[in-house]
N, CA, C and O atoms as a printed pandas DataFrame, in Angstrom:
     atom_number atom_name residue_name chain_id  residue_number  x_coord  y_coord  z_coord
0              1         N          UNK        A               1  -16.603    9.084    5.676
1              2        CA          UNK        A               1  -16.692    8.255    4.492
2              3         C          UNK        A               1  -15.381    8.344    3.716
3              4         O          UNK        A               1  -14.906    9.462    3.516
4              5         N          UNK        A               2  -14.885    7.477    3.357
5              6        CA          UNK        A               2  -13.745    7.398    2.261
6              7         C          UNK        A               2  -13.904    7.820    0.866
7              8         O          UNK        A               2  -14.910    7.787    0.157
8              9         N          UNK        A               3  -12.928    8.150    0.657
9             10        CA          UNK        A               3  -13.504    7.943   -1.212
10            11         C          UNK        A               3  -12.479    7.625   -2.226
11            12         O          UNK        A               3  -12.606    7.956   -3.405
12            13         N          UNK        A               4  -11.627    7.085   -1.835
13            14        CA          UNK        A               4  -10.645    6.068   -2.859
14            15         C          UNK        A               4  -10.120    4.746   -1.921
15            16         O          UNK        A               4   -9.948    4.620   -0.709
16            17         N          UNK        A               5   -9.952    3.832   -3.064
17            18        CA          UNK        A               5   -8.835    2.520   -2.745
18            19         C          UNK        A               5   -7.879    3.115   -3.608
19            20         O          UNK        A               5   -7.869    3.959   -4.504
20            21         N          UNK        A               6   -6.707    2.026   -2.744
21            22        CA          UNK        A               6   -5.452    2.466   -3.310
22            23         C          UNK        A               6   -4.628    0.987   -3.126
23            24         O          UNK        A               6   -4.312    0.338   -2.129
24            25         N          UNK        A               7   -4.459    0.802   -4.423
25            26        CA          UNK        A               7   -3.423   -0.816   -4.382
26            27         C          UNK        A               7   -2.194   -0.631   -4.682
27            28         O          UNK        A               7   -1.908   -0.335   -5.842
28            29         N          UNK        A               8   -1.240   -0.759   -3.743
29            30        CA          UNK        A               8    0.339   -0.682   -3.994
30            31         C          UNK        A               8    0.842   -1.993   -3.849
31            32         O          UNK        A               8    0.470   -2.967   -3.195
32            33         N          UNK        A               9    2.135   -1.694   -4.916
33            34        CA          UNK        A               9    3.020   -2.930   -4.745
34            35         C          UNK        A               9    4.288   -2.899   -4.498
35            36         O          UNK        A               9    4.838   -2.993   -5.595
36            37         N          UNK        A              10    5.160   -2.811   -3.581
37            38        CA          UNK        A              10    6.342   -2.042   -3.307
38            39         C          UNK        A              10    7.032   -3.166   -3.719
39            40         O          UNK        A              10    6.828   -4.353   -3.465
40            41         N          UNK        A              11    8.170   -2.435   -4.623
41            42        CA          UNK        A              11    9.081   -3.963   -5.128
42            43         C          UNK        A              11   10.724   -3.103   -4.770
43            44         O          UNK        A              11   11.360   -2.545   -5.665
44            45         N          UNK        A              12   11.186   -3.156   -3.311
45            46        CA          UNK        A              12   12.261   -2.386   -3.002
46            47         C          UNK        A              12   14.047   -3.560   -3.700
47            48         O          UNK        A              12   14.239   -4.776   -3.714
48            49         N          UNK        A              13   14.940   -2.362   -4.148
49            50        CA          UNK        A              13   15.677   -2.668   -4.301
50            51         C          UNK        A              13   17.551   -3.135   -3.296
51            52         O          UNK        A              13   18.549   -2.517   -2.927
52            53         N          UNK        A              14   17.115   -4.333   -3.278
53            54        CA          UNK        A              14   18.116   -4.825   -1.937
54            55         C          UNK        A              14   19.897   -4.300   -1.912
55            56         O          UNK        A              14   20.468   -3.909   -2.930
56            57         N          UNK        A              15   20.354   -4.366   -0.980
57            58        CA          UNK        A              15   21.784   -3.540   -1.245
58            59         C          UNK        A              15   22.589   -5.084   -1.682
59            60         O          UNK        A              15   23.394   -5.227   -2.602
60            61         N          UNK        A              16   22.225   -5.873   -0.974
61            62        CA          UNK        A              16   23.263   -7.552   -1.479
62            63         C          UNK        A              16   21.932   -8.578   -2.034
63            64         O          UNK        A              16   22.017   -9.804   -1.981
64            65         N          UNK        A              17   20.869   -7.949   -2.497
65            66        CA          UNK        A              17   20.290   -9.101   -3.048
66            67         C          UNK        A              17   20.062   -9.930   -2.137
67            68         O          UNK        A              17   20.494  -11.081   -2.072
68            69         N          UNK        A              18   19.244   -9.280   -1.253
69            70        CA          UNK        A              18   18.582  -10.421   -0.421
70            71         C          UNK        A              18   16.979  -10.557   -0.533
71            72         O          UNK        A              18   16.200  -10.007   -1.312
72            73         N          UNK        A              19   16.835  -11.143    0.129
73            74        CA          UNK        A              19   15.205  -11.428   -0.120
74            75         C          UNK        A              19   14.231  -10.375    0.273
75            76         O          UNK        A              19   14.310   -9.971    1.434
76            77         N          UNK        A              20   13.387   -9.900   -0.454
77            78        CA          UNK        A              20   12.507   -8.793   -0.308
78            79         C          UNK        A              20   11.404   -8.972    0.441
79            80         O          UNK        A              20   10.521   -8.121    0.547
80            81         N          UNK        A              21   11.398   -9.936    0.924
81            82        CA          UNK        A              21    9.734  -10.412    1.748
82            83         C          UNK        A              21    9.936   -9.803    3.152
83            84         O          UNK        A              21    9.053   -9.146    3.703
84            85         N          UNK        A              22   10.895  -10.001    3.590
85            86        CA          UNK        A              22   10.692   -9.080    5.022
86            87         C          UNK        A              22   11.078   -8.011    4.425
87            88         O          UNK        A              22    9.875   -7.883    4.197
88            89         N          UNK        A              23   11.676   -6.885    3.820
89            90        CA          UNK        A              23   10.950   -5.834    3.461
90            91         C          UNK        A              23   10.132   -5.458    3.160
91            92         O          UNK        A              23   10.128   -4.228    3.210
92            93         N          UNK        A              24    8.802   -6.133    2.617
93            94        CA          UNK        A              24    7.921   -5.936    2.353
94            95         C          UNK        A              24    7.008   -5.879    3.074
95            96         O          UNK        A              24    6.089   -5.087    2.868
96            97         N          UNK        A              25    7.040   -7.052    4.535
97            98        CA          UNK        A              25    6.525   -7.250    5.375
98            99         C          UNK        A              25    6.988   -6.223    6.630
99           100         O          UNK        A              25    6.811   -6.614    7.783
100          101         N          UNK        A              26    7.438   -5.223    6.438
101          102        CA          UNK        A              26    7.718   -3.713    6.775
102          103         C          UNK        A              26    7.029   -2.527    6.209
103          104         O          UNK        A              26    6.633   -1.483    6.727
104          105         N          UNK        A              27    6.983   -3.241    4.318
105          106        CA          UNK        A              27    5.807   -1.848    4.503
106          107         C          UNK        A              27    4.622   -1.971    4.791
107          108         O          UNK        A              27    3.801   -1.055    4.813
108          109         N          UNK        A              28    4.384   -3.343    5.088
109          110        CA          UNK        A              28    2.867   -3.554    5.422
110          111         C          UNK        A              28    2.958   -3.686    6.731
111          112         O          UNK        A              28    2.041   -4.386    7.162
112          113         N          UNK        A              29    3.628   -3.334    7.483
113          114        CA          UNK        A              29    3.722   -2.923    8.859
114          115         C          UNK        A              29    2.985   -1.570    9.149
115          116         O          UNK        A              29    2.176   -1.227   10.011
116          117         N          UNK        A              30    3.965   -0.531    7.406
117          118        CA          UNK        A              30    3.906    0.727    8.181
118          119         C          UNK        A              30    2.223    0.874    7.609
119          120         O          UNK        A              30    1.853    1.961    8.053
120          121         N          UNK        A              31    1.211    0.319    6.918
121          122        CA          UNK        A              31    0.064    0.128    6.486
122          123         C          UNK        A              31   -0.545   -0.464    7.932
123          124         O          UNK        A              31   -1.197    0.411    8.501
124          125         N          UNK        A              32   -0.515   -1.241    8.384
125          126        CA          UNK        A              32   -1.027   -1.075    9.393
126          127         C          UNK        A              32   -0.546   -0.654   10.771
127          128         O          UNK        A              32   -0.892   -1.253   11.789
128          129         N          UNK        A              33    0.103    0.190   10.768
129          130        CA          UNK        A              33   -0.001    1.201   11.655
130          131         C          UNK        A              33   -0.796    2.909   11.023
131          132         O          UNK        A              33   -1.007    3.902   11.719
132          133         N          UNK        A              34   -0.900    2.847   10.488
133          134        CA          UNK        A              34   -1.499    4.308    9.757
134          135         C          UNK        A              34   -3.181    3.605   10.687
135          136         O          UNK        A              34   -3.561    4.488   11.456
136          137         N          UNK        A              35   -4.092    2.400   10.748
137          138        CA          UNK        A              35   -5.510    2.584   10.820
138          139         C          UNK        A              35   -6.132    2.252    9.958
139          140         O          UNK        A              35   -7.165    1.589   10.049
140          141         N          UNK        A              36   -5.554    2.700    8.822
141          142        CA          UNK        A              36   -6.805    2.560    7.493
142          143         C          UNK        A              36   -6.934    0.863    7.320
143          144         O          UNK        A              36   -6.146    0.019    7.747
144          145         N          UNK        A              37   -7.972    0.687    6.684
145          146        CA          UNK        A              37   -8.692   -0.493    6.598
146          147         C          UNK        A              37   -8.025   -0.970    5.405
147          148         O          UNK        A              37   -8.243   -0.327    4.378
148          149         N          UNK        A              38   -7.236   -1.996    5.334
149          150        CA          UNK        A              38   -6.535   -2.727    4.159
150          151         C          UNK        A              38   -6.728   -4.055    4.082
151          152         O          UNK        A              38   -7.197   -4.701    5.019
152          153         N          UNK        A              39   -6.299   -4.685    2.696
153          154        CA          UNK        A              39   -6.471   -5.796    2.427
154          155         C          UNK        A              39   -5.118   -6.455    1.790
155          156         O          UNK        A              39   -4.737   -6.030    0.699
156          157         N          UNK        A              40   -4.533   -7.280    2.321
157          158        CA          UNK        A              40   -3.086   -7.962    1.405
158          159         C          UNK        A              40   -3.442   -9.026    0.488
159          160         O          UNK        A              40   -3.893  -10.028    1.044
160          161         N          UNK        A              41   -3.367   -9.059   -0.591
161          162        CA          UNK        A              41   -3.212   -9.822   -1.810
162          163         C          UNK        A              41   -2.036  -10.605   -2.275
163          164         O          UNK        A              41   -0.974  -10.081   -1.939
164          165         N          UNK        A              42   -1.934  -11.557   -2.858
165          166        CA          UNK        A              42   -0.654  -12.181   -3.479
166          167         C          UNK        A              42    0.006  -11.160   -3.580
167          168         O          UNK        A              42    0.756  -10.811   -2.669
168          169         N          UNK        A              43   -0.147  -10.376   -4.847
169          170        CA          UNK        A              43    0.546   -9.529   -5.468
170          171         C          UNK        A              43    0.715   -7.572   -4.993
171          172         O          UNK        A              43    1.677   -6.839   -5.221
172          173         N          UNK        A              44   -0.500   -7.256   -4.355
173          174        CA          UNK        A              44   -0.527   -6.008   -3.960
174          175         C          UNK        A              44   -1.463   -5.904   -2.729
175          176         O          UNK        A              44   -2.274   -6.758   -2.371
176          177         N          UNK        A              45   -1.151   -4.434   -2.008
177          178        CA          UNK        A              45   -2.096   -4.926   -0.611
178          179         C          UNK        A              45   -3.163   -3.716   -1.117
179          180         O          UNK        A              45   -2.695   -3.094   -2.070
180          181         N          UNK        A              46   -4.122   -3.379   -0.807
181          182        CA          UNK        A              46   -5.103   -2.418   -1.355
182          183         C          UNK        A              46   -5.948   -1.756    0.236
183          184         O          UNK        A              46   -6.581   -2.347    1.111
184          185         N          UNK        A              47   -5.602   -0.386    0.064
185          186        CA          UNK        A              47   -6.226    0.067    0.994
186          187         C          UNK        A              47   -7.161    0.834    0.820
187          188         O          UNK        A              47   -7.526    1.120   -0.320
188          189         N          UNK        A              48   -7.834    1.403    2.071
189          190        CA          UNK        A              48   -9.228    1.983    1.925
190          191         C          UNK        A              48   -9.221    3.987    2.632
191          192         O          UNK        A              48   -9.201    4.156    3.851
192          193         N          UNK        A              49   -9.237    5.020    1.827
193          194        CA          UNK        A              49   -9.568    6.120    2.988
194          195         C          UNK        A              49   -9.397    7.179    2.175
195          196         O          UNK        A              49   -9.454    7.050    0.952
196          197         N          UNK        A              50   -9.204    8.157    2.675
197          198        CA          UNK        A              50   -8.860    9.583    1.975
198          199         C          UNK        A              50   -7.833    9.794    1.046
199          200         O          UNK        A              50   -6.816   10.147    1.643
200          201         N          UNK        A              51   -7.648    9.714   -0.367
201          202        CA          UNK        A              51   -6.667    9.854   -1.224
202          203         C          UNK        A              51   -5.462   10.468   -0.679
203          204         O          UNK        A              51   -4.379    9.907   -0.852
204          205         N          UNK        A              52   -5.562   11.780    0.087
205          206        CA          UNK        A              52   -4.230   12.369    0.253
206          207         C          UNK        A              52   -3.854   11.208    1.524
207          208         O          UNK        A              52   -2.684   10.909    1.765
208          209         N          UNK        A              53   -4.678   10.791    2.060
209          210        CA          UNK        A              53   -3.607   10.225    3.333
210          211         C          UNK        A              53   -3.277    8.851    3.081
211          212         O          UNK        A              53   -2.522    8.344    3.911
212          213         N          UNK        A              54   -3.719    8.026    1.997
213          214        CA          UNK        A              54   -3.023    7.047    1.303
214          215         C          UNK        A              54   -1.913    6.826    0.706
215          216         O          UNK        A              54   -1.136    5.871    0.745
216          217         N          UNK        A              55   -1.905    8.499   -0.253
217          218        CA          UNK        A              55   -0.810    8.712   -0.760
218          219         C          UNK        A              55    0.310    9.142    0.454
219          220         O          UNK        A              55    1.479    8.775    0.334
220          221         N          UNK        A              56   -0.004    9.720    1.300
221          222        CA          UNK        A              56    1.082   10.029    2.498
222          223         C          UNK        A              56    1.492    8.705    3.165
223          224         O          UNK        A              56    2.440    8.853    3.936
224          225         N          UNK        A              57    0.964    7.291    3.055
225          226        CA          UNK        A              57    1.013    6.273    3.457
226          227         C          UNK        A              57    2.034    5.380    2.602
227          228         O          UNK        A              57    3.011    4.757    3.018
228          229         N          UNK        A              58    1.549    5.485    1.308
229          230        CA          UNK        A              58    2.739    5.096    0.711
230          231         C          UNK        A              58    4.349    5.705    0.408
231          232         O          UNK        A              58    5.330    4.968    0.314
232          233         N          UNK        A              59    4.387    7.259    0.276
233          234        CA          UNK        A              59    5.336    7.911    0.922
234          235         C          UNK        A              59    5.862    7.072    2.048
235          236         O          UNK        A              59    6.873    6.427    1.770
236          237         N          UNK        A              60    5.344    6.937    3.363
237          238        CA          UNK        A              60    6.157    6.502    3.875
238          239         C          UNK        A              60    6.086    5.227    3.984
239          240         O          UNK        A              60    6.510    4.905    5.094
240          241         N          UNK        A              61    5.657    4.068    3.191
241          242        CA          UNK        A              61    6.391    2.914    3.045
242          243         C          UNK        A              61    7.538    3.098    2.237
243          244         O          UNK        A              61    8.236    2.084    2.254
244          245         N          UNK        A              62    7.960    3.933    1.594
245          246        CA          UNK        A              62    9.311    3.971    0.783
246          247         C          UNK        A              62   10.016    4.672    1.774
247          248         O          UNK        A              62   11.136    4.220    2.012
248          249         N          UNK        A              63    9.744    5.425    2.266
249          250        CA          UNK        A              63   10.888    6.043    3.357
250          251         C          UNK        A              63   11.257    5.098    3.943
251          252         O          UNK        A              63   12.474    5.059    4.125
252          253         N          UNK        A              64   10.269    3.709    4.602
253          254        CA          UNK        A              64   10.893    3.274    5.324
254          255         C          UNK        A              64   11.850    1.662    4.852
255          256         O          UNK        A              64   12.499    0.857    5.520
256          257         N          UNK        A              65   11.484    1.774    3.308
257          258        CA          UNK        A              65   12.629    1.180    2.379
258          259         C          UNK        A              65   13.943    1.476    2.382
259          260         O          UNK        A              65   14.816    0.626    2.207
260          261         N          UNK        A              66   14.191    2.857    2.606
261          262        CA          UNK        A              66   15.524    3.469    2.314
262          263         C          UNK        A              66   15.986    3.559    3.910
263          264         O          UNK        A              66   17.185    3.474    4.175
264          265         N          UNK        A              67   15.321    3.678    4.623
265          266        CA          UNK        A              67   15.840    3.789    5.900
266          267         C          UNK        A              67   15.806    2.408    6.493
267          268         O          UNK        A              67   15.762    2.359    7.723
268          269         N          UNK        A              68   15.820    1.264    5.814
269          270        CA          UNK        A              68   16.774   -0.164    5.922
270          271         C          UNK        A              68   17.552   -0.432    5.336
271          272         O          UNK        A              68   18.282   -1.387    5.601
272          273         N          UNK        A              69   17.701    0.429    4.164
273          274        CA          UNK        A              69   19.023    0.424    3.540
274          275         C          UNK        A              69   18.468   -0.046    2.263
275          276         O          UNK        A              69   19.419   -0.294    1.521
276          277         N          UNK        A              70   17.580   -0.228    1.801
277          278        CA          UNK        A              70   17.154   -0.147    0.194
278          279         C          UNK        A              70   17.713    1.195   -0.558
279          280         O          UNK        A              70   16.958    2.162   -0.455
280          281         N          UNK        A              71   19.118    1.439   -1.420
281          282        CA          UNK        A              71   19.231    2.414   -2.405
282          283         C          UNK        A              71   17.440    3.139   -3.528
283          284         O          UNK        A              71   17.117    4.151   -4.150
284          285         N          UNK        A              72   16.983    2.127   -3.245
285          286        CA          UNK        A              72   16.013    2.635   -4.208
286          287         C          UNK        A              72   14.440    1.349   -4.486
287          288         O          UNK        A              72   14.476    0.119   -4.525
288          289         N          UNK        A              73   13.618    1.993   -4.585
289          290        CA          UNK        A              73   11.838    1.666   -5.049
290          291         C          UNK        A              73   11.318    2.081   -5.831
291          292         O          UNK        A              73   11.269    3.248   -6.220
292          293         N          UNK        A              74   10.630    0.786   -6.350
293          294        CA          UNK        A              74    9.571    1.129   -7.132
294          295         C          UNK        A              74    8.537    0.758   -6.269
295          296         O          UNK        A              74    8.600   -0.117   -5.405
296          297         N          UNK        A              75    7.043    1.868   -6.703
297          298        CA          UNK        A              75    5.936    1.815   -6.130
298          299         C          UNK        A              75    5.088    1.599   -7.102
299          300         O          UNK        A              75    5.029    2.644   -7.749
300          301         N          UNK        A              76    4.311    0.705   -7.609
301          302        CA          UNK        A              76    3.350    0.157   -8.138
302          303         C          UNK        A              76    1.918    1.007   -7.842
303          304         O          UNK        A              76    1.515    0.261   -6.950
304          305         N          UNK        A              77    1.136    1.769   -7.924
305          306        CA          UNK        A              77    0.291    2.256   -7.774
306          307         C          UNK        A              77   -1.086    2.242   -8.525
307          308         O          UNK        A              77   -1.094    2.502   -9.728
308          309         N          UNK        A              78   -2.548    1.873   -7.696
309          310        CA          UNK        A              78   -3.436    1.942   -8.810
310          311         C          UNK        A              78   -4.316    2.808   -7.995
311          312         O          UNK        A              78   -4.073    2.927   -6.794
312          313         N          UNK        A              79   -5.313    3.423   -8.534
313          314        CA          UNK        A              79   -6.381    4.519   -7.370
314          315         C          UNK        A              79   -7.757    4.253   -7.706
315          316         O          UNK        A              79   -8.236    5.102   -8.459
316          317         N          UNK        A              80   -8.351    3.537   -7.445
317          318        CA          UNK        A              80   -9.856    4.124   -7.423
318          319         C          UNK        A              80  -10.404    5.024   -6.981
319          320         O          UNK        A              80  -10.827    4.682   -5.877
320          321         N          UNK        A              81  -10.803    6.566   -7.313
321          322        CA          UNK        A              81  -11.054    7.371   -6.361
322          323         C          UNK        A              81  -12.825    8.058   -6.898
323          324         O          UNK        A              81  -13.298    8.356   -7.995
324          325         N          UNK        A              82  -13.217    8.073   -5.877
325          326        CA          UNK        A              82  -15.019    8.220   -5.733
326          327         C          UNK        A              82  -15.135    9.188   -4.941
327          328         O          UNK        A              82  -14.693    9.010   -3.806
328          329         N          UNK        A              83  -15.847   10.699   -5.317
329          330        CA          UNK        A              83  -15.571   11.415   -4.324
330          331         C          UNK        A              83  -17.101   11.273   -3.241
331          332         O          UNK        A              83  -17.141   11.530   -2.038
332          333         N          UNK        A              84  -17.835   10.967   -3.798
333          334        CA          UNK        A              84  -18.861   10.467   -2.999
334          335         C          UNK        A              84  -18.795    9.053   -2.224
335          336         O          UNK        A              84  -19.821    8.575   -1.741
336          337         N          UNK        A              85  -17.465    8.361   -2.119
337          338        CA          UNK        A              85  -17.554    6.878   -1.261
338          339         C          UNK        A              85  -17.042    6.127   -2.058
339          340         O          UNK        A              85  -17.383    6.061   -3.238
340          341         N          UNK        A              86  -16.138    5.444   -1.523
341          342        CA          UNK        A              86  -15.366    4.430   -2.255
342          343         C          UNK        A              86  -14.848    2.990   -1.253
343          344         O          UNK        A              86  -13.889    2.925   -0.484
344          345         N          UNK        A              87  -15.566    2.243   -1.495
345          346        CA          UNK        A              87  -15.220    0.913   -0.614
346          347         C          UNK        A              87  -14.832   -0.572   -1.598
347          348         O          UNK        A              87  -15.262   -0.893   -2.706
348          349         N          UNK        A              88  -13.692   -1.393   -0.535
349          350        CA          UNK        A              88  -12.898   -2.247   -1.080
350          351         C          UNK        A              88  -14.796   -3.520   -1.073
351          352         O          UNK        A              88  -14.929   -4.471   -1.844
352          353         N          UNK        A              89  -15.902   -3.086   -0.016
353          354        CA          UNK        A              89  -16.573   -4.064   -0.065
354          355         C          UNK        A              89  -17.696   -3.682   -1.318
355          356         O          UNK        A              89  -18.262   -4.532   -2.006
356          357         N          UNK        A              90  -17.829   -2.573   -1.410
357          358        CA          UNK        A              90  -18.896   -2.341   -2.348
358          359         C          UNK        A              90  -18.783   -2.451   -3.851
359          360         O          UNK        A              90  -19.706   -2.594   -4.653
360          361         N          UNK        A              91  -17.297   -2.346   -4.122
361          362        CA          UNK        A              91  -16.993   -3.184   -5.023
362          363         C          UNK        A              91  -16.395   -4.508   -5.410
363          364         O          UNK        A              91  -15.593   -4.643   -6.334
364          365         N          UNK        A              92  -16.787   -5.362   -4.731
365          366        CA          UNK        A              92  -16.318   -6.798   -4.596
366          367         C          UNK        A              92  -17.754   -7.249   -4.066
367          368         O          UNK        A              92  -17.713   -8.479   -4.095
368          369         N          UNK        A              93  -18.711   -6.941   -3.707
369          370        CA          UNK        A              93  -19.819   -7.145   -3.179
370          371         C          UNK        A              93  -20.619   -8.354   -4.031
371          372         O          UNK        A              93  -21.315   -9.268   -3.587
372          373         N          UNK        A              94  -20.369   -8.121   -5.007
373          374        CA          UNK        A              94  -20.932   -9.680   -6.271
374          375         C          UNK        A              94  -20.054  -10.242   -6.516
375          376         O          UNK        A              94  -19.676  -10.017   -7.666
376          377         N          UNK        A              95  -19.518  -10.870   -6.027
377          378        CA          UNK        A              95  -18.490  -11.957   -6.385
378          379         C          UNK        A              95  -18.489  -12.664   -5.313
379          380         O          UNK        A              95  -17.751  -13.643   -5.203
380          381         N          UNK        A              96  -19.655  -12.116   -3.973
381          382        CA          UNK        A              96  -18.930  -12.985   -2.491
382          383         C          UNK        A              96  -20.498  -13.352   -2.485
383          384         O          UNK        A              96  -20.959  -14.076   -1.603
């Protein structure tokens, strides 16, 4: 069972000002390669699983900011965390 979501918004900083969407579309690479069950949004992608290994997830979407040559990130972060169960469906469940 899970027990947090976690919505990040990585807004990496370019070395010549180029366009951030395929960087971005790198860290949501490295999001789905981790497994965990996520969701991409306009604005932030929101994932689903064990707090520490979310947070180790976003860790390394910034690592892998800087290791394209981004000097520097910001990480946008929000947590829902439930230690008894925490799902992206059980709370969105009335609205669908």
């Amino acid at each position: 069972m899970t027990n947090a979501l976690l919505s990040v918004q990585i807004i990496p900083k370019t070395k010549n000002g180029e366009d951030t969407i395929p960087f971005v579309d790198e860290a949501i690479a490295v999001i789905e390669e981790s497994g965990v069950k996520y969701q991409v949004n306009p604005l932030e992608t929101t994932m689903e699983g064990e707090l520490s290994e979310l947070f180790q997830i976003v860790e390394k979407m910034n690592q892998k900011m800087t290791e394209r040559g981004c000097p520097s990130v910001i990480s946008q972060v929000k947590v829902f965390y439930k230690p008894d169960g925490a799902s992206m469906d059980q709370l969105t469940e009335k609205y669908r």
